[in-house]
C-alpha positions as CSV (number, residue, x, y, z in Angstrom):
1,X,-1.5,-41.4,4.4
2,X,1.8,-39.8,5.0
3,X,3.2,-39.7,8.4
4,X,6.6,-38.3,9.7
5,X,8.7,-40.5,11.8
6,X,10.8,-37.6,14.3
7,X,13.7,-39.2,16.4
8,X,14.4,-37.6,19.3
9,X,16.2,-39.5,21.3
10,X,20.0,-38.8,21.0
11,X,22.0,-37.7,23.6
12,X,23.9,-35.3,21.8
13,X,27.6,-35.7,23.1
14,X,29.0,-33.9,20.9
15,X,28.0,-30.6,21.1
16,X,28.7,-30.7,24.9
17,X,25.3,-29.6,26.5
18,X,24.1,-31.3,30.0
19,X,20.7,-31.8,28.1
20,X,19.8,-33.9,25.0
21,X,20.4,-31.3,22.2
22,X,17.2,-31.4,21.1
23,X,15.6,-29.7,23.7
24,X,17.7,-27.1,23.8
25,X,16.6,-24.0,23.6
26,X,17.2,-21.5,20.6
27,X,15.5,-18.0,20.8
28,X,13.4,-19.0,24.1
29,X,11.8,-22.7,21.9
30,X,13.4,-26.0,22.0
31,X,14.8,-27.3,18.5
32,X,12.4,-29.9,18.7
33,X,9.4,-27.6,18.9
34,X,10.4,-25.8,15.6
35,X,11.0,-29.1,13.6
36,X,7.6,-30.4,14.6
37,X,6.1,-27.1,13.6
38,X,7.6,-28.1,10.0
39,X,5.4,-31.2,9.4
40,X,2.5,-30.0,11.8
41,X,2.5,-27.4,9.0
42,X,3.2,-29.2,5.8
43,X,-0.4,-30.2,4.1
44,X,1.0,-33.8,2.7
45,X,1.7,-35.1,6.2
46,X,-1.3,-36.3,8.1
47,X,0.3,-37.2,11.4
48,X,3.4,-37.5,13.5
49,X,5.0,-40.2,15.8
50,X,7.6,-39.1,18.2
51,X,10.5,-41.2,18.9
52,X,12.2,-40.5,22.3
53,X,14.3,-41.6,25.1
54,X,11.7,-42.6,28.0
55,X,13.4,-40.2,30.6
56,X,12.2,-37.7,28.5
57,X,8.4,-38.4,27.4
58,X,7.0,-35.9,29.7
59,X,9.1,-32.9,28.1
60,X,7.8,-34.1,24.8
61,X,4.2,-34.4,25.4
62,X,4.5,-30.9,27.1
63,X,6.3,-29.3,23.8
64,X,3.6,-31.2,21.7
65,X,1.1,-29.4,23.9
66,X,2.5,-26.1,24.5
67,X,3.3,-25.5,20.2
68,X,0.0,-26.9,19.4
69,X,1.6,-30.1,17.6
70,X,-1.9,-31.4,16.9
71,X,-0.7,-34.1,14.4
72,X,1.5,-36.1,17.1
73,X,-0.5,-39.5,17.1
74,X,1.7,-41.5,19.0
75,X,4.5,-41.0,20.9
76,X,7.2,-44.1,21.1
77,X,9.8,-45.2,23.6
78,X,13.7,-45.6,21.7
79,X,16.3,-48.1,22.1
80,X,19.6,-48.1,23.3
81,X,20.8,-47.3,19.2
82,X,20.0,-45.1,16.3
83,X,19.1,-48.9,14.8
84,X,17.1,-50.1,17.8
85,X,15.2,-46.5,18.2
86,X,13.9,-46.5,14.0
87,X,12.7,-49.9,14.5
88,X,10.4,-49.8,17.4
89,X,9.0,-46.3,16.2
90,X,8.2,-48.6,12.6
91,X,7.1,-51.5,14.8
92,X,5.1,-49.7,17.1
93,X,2.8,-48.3,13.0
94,X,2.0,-52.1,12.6
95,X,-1.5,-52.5,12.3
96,X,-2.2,-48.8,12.7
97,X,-1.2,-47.6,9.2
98,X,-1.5,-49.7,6.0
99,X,1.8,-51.2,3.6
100,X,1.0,-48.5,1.1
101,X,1.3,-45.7,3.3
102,X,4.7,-43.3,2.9
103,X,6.9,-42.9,6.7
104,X,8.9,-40.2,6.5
105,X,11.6,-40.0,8.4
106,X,13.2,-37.2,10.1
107,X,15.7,-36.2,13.0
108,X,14.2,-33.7,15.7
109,X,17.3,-31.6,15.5
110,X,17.1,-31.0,11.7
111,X,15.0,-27.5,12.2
112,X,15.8,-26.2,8.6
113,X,14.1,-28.5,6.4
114,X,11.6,-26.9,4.2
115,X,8.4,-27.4,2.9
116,X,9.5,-28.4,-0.9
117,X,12.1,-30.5,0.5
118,X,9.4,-33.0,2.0
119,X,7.0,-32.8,-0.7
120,X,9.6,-34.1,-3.0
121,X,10.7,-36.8,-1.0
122,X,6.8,-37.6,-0.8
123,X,7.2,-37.5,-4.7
124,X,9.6,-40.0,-4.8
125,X,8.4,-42.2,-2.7
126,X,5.4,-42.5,-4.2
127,X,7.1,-43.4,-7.6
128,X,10.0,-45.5,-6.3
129,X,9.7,-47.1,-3.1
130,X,11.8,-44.5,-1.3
131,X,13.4,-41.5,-1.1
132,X,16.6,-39.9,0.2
133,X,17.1,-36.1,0.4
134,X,20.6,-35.8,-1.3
135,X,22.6,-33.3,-3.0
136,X,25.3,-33.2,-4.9
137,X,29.0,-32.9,-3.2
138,X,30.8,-29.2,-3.9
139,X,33.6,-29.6,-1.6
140,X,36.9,-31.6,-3.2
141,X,36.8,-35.1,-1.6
142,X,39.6,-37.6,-0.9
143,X,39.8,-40.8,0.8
144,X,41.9,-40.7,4.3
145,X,44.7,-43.0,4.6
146,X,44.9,-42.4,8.3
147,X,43.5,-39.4,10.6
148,X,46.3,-37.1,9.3
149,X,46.5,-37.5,5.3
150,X,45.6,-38.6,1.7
151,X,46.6,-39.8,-1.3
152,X,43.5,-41.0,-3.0
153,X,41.1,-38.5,-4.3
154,X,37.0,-38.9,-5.4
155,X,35.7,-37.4,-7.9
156,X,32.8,-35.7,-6.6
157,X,30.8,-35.7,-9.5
158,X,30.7,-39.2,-8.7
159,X,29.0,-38.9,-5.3
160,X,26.2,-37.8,-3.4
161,X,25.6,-36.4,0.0
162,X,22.5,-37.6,2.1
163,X,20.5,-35.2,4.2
164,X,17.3,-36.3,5.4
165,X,14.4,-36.8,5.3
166,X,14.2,-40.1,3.9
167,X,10.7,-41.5,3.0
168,X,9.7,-45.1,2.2
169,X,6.5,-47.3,1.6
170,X,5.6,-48.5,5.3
171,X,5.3,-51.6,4.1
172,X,8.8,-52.7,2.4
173,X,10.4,-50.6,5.3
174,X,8.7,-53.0,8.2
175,X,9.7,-56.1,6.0
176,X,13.6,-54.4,6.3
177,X,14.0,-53.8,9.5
178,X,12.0,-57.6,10.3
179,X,14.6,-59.2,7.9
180,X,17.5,-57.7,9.9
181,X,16.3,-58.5,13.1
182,X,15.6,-61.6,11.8
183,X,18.7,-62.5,10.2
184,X,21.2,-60.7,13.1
185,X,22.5,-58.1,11.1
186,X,20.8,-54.5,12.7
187,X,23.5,-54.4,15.0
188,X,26.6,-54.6,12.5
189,X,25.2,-51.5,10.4
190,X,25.9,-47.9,10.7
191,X,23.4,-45.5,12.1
192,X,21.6,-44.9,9.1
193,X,18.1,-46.7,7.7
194,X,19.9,-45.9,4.5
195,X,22.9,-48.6,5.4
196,X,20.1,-51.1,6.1
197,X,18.8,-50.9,2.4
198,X,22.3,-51.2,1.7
199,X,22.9,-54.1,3.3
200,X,19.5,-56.1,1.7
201,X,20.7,-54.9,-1.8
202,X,18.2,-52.1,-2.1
203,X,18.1,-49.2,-4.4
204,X,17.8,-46.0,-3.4
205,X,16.5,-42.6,-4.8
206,X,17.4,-39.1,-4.6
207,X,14.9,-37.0,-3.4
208,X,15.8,-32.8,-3.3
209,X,17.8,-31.2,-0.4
210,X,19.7,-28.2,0.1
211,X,23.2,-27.2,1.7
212,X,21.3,-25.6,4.7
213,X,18.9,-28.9,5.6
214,X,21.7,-29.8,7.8
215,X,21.2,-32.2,11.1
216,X,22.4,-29.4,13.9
217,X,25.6,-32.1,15.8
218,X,27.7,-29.2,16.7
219,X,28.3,-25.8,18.2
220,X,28.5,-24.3,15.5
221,X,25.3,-25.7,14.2
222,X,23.5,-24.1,16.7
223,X,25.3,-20.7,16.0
224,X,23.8,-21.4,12.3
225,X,20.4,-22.0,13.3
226,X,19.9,-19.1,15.3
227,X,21.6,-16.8,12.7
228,X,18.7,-18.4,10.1
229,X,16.3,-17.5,13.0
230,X,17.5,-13.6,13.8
231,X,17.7,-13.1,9.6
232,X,13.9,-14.6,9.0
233,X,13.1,-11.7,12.3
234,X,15.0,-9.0,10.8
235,X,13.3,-9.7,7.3
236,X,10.0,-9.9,8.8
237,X,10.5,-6.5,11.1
238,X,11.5,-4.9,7.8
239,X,8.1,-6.1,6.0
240,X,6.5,-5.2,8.5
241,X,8.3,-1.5,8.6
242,X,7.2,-1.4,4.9
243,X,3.8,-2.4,5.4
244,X,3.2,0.0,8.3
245,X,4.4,2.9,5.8
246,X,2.1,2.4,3.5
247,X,-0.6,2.5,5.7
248,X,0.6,5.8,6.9
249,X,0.1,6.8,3.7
């Protein structure tokens, strides 16, 4: 079984909203609502849990219900950290999934991943352990001295960028997060499940992404997402156009 792990409990700071930035709305939905729709759709993922901050359980169960999200099994509370929140949404599958099983995991405010993109992390997973949506790095990198300047470049064909989703057998991901919690570390690593792996010496494999599977953080994320959204209506209103012609005919 393959089930999709959605966090949707940040705050969303930075992109100055006086709501969690995943429940803004974009074109009349909330961002949540269209990532849902993306694994509610995809045939390789057989059900959802919902991670969220518990002020706001009863907007998600009425999104789940409103967009038809049939595939939401459970629906968890988060913690007060990115760390905290992925570990109690993989504590909470003990004993209701088996070790074999694939979690992948996604943010609620990464609306443009696709269809291929999960499948291949599925892939992956299935052959490695895990999975990290990555791609390679086009921009010219450099390593800051201070806030202001360089002097050290990277060589980019060197380097990777991670997206998400990332996917992993339930079972060696439970036993990760258990050994940090265990051994005091959760809270001295960055807000990635990816610097957890890290940290126990894990490998970690590329799985397909794309420039546009971005995790909307600004402003002008959101400008991007609904620009995707009004081109995918104008495309459709032309088909549409087209099709209506030849009926006409």
């Amino acid at each position: 079984m393959n089930i999709a792990v959605i966090l949707a409990g940040g705050k969303g700071t930075r992109i100055g909203s006086n709501i969690p930035k995943q429940f803004i709305k974009i074109m009349g939905k909330p961002i949540l609502a269209y990532t849902l729709e993306i694994f509610q759709f995809n045939k390789n993922i057989d059900a959802i849990e919902v991670v969220c901050h518990s002020d706001w359980v009863n907007e998600v169960n009425r999104i789940v219900d409103e967009y038809g999200i049939t595939k939401v099994k459970w629906l968890v509370c988060g913690g007060n950290t990115f760390q905290e929140s992925v570990l109690k949404g993989v504590f909470n599958l003990k004993n209701k999934i088996f070790d074999t099983d694939i979690v992948v995991i996604s943010f609620g405010v990464s609306p443009m991943t696709t269809d291929d993109i999960i499948d291949d992390s599925i892939r992956i997973c299935k052959e490695h352990g895990n999975a990290i949506a990555s791609e390679d790095v086009v921009l010219c990198t450099c390593i800051k001295d201070d806030e202001y300047s360089t002097t050290q470049s990277i060589l980019r064909e060197s380097i990777k960028g991670f997206s998400n989703p990332w996917a992993f057998r339930f079972g060696e991901l439970y036993d990760a997060y258990d050994t940090a919690i265990k051994s005091g570390i959760l809270d001295t690593l960055e807000p990635h499940t990816t610097s957890l792996y890290f940290a126990l010496g894990k490998r970690l494999y590329f799985s397909k992404s794309v420039s546009s599977n971005i995790k909307i953080t600004t402003r002008e994320d959101l400008e991007l997402f609904e620009g995707r959204l009004l081109l995918e209506q104008k495309k459709q209103q032309a088909k549409t156009n087209i099709n209506g012609g030849k009926n006409d005919d």
